[in-house]
Residue frames as a rotation matrix with the C-alpha (Angstrom) as fourth column:
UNK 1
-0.079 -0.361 -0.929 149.81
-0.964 -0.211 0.164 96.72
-0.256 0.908 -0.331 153.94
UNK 2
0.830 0.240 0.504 148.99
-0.135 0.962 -0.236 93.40
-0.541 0.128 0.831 152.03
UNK 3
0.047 -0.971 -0.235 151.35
-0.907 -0.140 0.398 91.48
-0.419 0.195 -0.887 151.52
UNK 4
-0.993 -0.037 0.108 149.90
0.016 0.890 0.457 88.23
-0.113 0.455 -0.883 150.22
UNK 5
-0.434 0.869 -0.239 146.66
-0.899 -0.399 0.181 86.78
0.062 0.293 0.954 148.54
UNK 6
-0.889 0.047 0.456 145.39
-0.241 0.800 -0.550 84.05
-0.391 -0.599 -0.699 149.55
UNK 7
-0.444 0.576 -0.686 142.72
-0.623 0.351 0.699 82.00
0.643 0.738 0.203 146.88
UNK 8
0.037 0.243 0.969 140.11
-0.328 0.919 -0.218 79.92
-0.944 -0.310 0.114 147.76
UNK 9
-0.992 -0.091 -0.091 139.10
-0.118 0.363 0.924 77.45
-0.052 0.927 -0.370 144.88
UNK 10
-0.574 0.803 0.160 135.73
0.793 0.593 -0.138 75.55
-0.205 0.048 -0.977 145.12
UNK 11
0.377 0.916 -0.136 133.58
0.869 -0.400 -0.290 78.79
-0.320 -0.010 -0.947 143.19
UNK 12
0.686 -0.319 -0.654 135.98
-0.315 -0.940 0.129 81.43
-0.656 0.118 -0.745 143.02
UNK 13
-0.404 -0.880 -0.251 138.48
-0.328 -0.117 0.937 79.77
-0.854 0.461 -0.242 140.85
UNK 14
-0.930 0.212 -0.301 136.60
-0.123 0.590 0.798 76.99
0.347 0.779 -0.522 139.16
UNK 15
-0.055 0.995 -0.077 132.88
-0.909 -0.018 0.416 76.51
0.413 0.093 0.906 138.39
UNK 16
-0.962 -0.271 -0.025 132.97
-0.224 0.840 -0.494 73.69
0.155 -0.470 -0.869 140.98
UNK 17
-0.822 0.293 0.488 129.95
-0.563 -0.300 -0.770 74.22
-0.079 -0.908 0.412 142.70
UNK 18
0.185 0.732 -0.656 127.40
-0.980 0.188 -0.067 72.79
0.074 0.655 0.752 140.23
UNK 19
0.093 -0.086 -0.992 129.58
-0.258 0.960 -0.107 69.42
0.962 0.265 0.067 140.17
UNK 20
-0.933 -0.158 0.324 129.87
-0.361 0.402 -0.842 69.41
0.003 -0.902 -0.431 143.87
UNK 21
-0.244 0.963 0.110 126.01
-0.875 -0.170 -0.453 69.35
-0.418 -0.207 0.885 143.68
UNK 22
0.407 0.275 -0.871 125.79
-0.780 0.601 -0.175 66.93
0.475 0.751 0.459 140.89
UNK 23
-0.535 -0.719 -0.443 128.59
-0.237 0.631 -0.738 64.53
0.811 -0.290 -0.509 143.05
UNK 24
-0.786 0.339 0.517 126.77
-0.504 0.135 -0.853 64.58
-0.359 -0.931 0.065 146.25
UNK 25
0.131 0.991 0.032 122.67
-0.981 0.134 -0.143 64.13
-0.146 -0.013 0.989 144.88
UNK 26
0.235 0.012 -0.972 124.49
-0.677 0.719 -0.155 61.03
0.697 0.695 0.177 142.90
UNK 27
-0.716 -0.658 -0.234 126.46
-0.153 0.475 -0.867 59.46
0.681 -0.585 -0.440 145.57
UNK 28
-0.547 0.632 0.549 123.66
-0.793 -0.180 -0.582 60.50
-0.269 -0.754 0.600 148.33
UNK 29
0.100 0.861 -0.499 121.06
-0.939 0.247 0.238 58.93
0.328 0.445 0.833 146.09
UNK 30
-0.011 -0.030 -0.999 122.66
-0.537 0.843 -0.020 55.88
0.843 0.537 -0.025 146.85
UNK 31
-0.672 0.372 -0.640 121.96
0.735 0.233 -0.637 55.17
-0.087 -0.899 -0.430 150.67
UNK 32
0.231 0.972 0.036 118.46
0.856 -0.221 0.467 56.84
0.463 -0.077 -0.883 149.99
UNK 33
-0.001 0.028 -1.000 119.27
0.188 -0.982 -0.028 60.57
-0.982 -0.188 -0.005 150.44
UNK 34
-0.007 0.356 0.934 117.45
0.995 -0.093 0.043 62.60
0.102 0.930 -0.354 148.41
UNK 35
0.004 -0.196 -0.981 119.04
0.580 -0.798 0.162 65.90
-0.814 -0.570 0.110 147.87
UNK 36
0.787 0.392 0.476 118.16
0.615 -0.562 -0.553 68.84
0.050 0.728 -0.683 145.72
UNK 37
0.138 -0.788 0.599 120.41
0.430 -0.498 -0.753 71.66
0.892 0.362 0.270 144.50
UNK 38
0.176 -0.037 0.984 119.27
-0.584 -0.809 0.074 74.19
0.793 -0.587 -0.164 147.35
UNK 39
0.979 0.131 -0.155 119.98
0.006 0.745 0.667 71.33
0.203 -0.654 0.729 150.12
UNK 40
0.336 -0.929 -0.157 123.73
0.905 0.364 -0.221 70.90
0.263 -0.068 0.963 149.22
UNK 41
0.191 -0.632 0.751 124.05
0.278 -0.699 -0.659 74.58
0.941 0.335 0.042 149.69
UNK 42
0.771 0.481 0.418 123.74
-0.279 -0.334 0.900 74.11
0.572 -0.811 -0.123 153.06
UNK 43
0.654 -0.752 -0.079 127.02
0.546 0.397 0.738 72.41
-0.524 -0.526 0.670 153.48
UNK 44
0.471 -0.730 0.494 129.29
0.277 -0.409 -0.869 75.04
0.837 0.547 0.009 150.95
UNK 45
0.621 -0.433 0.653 132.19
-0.286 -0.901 -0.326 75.35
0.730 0.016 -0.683 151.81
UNK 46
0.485 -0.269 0.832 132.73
-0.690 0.466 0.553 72.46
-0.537 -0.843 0.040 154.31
UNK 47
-0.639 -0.769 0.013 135.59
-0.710 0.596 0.374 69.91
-0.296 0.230 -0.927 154.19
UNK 48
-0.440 0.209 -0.873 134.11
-0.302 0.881 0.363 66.35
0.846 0.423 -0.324 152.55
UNK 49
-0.716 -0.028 -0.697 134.10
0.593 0.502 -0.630 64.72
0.368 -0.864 -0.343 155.99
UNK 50
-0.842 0.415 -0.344 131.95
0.068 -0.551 -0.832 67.27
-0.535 -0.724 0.436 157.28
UNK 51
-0.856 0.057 -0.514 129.76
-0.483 -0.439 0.757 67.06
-0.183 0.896 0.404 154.57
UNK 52
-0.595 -0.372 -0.712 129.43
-0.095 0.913 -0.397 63.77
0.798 -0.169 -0.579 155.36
UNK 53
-0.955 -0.112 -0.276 128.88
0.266 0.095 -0.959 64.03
0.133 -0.989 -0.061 158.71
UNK 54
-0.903 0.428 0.032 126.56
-0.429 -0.893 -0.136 66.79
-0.029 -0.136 0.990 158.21
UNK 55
-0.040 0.807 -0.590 123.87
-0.847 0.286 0.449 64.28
0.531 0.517 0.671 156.24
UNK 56
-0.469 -0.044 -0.882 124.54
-0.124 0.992 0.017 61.48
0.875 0.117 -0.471 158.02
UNK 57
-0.986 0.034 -0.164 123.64
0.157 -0.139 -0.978 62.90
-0.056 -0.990 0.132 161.38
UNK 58
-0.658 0.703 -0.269 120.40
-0.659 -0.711 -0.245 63.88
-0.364 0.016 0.931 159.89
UNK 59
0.787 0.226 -0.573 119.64
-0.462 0.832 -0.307 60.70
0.407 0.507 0.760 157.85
UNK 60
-0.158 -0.618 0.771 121.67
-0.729 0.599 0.331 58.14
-0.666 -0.509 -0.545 159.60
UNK 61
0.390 0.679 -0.622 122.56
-0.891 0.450 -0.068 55.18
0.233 0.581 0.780 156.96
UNK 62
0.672 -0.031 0.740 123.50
-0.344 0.871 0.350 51.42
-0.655 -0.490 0.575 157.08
UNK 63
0.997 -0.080 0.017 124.26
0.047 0.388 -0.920 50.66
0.067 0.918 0.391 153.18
UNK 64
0.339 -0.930 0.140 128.21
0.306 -0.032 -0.951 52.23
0.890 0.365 0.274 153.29
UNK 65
0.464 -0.092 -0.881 130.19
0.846 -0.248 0.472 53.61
-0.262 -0.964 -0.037 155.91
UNK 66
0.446 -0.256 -0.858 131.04
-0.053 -0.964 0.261 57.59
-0.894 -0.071 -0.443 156.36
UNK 67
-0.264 -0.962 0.066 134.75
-0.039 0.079 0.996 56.63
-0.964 0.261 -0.059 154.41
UNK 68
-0.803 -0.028 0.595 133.20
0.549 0.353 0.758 55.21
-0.231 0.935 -0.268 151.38
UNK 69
0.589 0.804 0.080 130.34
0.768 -0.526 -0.365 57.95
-0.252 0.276 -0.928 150.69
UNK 70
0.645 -0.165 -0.746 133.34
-0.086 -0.986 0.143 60.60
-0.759 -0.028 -0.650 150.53
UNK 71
-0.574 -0.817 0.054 135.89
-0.186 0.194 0.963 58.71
-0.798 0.543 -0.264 148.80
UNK 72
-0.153 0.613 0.775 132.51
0.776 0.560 -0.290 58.27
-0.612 0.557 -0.561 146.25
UNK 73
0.761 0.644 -0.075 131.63
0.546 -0.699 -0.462 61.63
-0.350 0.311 -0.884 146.10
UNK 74
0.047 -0.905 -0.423 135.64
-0.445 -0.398 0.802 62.89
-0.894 0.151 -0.422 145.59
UNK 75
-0.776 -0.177 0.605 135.92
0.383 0.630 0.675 60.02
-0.501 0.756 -0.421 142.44
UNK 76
-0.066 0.904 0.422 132.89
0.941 0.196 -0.275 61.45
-0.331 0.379 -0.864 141.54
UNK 77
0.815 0.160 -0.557 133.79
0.168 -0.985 -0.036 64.93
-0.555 -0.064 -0.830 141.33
UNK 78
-0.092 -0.883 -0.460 136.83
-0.340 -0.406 0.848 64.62
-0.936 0.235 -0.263 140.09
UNK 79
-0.439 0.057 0.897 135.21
0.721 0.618 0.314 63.08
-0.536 0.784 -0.312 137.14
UNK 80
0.621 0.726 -0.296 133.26
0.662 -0.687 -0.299 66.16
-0.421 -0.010 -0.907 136.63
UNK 81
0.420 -0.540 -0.729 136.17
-0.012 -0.807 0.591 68.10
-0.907 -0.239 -0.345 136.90
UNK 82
-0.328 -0.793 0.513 137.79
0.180 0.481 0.858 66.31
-0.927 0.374 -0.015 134.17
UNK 83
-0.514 0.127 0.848 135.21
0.818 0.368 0.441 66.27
-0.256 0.921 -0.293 131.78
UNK 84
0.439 0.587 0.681 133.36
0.674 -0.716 0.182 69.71
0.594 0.379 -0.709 132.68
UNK 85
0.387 0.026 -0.922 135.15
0.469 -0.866 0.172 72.06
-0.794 -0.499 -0.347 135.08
UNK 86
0.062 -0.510 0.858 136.11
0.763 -0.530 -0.370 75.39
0.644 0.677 0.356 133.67
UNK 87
-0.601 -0.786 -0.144 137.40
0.751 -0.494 -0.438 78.49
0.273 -0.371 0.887 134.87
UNK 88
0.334 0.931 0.147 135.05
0.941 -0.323 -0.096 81.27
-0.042 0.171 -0.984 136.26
UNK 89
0.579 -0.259 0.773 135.10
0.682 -0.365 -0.633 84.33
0.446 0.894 -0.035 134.47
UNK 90
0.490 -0.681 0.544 138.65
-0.686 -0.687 -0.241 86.86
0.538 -0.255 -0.804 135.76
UNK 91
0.904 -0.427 -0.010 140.67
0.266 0.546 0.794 84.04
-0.334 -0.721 0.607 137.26
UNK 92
0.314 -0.865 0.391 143.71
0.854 0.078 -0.514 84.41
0.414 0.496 0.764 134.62
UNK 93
-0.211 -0.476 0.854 143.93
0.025 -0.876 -0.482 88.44
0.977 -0.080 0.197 134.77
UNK 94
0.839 0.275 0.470 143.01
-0.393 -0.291 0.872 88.30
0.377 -0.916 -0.136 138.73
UNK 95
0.504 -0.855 0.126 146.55
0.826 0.519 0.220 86.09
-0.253 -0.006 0.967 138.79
UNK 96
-0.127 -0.894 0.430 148.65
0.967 -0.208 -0.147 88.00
0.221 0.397 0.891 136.97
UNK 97
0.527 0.563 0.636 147.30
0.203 -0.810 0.550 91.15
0.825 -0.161 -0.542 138.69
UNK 98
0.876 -0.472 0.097 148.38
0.041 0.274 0.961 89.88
-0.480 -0.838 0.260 142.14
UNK 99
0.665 -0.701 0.257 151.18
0.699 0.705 0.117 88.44
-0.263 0.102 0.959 140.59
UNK 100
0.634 -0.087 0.769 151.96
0.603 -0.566 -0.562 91.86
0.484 0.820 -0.306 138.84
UNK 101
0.720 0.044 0.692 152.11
-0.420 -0.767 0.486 93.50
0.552 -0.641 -0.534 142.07
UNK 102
-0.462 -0.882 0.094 155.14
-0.585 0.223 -0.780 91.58
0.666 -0.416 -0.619 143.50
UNK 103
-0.153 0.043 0.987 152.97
-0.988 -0.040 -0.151 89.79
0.033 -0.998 0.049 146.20
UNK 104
-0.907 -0.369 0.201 152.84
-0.395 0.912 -0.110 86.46
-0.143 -0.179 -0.973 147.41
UNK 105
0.012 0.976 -0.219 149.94
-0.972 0.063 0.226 84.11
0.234 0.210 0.949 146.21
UNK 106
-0.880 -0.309 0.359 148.75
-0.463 0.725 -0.510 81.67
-0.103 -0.615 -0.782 147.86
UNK 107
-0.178 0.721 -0.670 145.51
-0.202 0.640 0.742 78.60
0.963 0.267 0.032 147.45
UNK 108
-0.949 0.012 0.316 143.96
-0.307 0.204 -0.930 77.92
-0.076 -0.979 -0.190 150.66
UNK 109
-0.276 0.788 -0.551 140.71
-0.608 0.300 0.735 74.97
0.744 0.538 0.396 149.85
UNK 110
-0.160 0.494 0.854 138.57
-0.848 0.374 -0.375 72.92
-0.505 -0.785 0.359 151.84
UNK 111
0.836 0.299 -0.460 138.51
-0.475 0.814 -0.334 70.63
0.275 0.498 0.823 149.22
UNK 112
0.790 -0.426 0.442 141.45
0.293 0.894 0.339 67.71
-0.539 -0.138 0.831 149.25
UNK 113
-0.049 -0.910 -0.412 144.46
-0.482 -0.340 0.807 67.81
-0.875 0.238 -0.422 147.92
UNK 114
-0.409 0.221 0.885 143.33
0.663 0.739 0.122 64.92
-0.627 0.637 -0.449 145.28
UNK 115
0.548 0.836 -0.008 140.72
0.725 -0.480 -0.494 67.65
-0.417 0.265 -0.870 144.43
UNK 116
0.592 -0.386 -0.707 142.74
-0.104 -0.907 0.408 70.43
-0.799 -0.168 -0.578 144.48
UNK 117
-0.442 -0.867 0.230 145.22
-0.092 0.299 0.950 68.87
-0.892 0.399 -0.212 141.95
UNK 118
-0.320 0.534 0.783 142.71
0.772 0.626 -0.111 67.84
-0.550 0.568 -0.612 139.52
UNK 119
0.814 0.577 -0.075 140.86
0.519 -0.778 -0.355 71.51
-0.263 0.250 -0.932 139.60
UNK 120
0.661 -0.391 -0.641 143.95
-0.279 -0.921 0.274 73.32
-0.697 -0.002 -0.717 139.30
UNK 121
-0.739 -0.452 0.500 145.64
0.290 0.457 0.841 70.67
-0.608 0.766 -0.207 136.43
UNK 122
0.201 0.763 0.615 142.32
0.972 -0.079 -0.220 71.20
-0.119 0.642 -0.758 134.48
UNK 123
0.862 0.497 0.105 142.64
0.483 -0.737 -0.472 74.99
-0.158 0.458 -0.875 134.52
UNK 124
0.464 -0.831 0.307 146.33
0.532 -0.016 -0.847 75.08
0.708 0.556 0.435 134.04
UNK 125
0.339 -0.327 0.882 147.24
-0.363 -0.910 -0.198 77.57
0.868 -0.253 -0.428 136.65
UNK 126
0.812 -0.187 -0.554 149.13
0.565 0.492 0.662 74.96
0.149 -0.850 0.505 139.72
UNK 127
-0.110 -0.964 0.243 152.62
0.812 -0.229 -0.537 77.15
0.573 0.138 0.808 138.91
UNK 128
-0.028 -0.100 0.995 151.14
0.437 -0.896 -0.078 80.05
0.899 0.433 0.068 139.88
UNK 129
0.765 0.408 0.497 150.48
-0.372 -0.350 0.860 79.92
0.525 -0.843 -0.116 143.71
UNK 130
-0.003 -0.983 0.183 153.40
-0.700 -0.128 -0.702 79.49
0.714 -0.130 -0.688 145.93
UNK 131
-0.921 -0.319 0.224 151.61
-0.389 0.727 -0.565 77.91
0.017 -0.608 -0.794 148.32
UNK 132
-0.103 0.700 -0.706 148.83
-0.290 0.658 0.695 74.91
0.951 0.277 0.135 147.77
UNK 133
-0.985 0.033 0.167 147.31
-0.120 0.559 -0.820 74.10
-0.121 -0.828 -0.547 151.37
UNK 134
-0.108 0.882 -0.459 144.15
-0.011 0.461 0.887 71.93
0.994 0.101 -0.040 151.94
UNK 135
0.330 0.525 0.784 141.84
-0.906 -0.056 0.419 72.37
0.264 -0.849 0.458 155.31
UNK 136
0.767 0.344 -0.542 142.51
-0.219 0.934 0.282 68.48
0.603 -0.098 0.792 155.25
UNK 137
0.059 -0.863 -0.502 145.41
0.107 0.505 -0.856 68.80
0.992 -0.003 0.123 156.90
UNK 138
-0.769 0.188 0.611 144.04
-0.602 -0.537 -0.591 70.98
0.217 -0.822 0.526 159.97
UNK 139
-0.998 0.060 0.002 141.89
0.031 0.536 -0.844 69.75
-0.052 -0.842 -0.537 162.73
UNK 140
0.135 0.989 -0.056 138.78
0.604 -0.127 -0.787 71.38
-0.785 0.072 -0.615 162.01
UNK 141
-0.511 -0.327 0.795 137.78
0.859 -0.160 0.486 73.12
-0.032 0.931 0.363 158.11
UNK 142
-0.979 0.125 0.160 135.83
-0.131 -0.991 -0.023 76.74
0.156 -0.044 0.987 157.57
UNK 143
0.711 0.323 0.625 134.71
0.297 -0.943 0.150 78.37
0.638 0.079 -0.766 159.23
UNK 144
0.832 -0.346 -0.433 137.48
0.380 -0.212 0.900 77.96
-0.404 -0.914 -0.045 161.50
UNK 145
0.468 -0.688 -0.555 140.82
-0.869 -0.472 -0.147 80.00
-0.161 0.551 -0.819 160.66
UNK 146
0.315 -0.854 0.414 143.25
-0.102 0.403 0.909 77.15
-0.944 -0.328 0.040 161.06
UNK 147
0.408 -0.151 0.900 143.51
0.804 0.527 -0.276 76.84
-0.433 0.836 0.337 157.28
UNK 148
0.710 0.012 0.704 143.76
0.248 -0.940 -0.234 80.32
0.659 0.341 -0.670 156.21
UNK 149
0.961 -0.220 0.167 146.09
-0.276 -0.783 0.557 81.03
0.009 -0.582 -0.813 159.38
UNK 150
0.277 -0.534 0.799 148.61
0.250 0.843 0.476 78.02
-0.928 0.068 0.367 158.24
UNK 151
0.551 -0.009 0.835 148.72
0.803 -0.265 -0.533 79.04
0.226 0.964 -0.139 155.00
UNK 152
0.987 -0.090 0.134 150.08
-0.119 -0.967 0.225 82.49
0.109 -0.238 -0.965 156.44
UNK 153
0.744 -0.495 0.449 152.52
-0.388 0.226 0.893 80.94
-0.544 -0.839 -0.024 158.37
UNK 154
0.204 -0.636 0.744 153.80
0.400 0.748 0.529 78.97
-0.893 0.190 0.407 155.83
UNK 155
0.806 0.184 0.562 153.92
0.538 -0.624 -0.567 82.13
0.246 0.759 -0.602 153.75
UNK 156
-0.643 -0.715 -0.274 156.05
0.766 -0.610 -0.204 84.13
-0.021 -0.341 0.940 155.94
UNK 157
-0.922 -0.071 0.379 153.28
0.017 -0.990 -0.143 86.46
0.386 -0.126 0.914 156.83
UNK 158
-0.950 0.301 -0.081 151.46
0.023 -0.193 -0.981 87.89
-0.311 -0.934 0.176 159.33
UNK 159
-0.402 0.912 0.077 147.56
0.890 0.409 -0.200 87.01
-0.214 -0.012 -0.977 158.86
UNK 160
0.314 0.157 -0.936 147.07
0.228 -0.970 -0.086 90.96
-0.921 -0.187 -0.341 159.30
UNK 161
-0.472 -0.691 -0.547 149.21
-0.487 -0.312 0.815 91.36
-0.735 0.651 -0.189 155.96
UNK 162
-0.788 0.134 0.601 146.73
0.411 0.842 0.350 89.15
-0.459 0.522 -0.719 154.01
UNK 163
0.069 0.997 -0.038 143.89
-0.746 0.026 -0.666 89.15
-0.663 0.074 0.745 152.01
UNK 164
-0.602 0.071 0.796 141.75
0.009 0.997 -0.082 86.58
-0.799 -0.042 -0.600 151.19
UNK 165
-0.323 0.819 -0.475 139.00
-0.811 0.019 0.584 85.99
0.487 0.574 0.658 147.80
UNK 166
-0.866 0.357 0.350 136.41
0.132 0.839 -0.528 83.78
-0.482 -0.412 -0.774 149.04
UNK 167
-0.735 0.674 -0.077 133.08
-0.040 0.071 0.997 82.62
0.677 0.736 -0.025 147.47
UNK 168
-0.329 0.095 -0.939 131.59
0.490 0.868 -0.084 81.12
0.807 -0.488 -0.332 150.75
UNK 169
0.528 0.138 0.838 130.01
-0.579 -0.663 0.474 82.77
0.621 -0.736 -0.270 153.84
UNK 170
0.902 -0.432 0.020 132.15
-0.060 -0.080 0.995 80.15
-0.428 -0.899 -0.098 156.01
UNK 171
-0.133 -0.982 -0.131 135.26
0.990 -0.125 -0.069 80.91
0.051 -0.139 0.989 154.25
UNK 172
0.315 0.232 0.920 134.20
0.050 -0.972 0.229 84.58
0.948 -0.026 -0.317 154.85
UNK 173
0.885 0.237 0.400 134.12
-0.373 -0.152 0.915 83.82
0.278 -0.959 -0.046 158.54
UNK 174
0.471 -0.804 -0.362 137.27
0.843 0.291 0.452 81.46
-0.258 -0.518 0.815 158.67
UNK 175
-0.064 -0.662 0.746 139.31
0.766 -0.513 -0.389 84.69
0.640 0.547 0.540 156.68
UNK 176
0.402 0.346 0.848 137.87
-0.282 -0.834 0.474 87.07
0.871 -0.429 -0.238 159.57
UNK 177
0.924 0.013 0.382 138.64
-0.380 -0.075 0.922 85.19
0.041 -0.997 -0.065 161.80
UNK 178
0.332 -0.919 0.214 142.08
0.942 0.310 -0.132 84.41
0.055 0.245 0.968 160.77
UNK 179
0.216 0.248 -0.945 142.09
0.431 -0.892 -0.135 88.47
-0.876 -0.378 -0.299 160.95
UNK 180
-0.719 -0.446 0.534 142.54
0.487 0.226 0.844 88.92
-0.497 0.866 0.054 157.41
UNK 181
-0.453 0.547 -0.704 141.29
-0.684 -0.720 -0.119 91.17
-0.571 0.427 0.701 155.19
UNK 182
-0.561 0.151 0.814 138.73
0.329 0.943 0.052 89.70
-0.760 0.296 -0.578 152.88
UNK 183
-0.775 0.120 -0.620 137.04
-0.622 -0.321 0.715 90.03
-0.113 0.940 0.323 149.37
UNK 184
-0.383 0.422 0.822 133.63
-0.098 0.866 -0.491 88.10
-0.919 -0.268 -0.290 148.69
UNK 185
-0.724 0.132 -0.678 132.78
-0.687 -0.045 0.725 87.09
0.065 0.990 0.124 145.20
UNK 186
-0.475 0.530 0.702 129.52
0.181 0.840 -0.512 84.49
-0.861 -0.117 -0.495 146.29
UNK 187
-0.937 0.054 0.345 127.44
0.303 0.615 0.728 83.71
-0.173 0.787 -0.593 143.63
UNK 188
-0.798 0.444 0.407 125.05
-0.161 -0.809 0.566 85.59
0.580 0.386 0.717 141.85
UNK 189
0.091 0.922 -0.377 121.91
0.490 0.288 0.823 84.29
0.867 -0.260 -0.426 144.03
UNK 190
0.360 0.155 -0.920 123.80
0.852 0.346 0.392 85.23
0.379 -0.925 -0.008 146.95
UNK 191
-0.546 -0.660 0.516 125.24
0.691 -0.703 -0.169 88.96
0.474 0.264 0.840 146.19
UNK 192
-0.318 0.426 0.847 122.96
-0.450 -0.854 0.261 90.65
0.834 -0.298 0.464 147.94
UNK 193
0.145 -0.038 -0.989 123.15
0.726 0.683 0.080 87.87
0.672 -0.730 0.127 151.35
UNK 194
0.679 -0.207 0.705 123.01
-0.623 -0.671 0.402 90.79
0.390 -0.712 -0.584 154.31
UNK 195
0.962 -0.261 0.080 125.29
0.081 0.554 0.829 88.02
-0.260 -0.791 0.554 155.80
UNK 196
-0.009 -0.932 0.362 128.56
0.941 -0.130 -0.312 88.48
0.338 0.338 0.879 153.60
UNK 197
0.888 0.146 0.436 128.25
0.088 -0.985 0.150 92.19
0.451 -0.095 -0.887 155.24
UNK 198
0.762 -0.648 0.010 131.29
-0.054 -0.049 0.997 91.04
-0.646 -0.760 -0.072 157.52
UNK 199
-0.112 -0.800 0.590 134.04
0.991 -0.048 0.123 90.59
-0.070 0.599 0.798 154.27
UNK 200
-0.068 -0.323 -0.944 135.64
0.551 -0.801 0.234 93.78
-0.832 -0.504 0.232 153.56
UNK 201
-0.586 0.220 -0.779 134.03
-0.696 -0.628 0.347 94.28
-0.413 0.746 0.522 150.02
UNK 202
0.158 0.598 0.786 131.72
0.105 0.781 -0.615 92.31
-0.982 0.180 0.061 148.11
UNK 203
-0.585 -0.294 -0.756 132.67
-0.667 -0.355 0.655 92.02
-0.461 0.887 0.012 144.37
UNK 204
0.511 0.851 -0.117 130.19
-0.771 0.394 -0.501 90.25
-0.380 0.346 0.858 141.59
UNK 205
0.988 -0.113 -0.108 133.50
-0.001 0.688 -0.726 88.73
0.157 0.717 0.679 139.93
UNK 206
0.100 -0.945 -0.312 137.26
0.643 -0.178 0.745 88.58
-0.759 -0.275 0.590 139.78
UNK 207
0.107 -0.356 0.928 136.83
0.903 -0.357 -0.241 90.70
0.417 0.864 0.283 136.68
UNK 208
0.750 0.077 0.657 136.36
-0.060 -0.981 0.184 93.91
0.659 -0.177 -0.731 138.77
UNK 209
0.751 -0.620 -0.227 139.22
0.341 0.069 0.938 93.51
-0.565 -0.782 0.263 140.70
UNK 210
0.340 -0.639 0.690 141.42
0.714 -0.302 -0.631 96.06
0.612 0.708 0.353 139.25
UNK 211
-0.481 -0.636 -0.603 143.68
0.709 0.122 -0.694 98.76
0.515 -0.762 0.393 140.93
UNK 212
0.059 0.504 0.862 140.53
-0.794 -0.499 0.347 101.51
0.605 -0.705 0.371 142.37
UNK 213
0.888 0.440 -0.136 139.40
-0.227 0.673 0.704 98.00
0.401 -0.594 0.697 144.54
UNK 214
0.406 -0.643 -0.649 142.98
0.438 0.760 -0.479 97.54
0.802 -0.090 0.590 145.29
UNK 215
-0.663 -0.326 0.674 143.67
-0.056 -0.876 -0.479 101.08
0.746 -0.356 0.563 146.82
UNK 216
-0.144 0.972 0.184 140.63
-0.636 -0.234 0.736 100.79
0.758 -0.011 0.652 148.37
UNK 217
0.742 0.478 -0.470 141.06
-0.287 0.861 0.421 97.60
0.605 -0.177 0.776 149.91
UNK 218
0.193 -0.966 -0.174 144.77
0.718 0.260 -0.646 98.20
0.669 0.000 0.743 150.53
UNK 219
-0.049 -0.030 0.998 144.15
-0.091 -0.995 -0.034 101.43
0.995 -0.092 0.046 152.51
């Protein structure tokens, strides 16, 4: 029986993904990494730092260090956010759905807490989750559970008693492996990804989340 829901953000709430893209090529650009859209998707879904890491191991640079390429690309996103994020389309009534149903909601982001604040002031809707946790606090970010199983914990409920919405194939994998039911909403390129086969439904939006997918999902 679920007993909580458990949000990512970065795609599934807000139309992040585009400004993550747009934050990185800029920032990259500037120790001489040239990166295209389909490049950055190779890190969705990872913490900054790993992000980071990810390019630097591959292109090793001199110009900044690690610290100041993330804290570039965060200032840089969060400008984005400010001046273009919006909501993608069924976040409100996918809230108050959950919310309808007596259960506990919960945010659970690889992005920062800086981030997190910004994306969820911009689309009004910080009141609505009970609990606001960020991968940054945990040791290692999705695909591993520790975020998604912390979040539980600090729900009062058993991982088993969850489900997750995720956009991401590794927050697909950290929500599995957190044992947690899971929901994938990835982006339209990627709806038909034989890899999201492991989440426990694949949905195109939060708009179709209504109560057949709940029964269904709840069963």
């Amino acid at each position: 029986m679920i007993e909580a829901v458990i949000f990512d953000m970065d795609g599934l709430l807000i139309d992040s993904e585009p400004l993550w893209q747009q934050a990185e090529i800029t920032i990259f650009k500037q120790v001489d990494i040239i990166l295209i859209s389909s490049m950055c998707l190779q890190t969705k879904g990872l913490r900054i730092d790993e992000v980071v890491d990810y390019w630097y191991k591959k292109y090793p640079w001199d110009k900044s260090s690690k610290l100041q390429v993330e804290e570039a690309i965060v200032d840089k996103l969060i400008e984005l956010i400010h001046t273009e994020g919006k909501a993608l389309i069924g976040v409100h009534d996918a809230i108050d759905f959950i919310k309808a149903k007596n259960l506990k909601v919960a945010l659970a982001s690889s992005s920062s807490y800086k981030i997190i604040n910004a994306a969820l002031q911009k689309l009004n809707i910080a009141d609505d989750f009970e609990i606001i946790y960020s991968a940054e606090s945990e040791p290692l970010g999705k695909p591993h559970p520790g975020v998604y199983l912390t979040t539980a914990q600090k729900l009062g409920v058993s991982p088993q008693n969850c489900l997750a919405l995720e956009d991401s194939l590794n927050g697909v994998l950290a929500a599995k492996a957190a044992q947690m039911k899971c929901i994938a909403i990835p982006e339209m390129s990627e709806l038909h990804n034989p890899k999201f086969a492991i989440a426990d439904m694949v949905l195109e939006s939060l708009e179709q989340l209504d109560d057949n997918i709940w029964n269904f999902i709840n069963s």
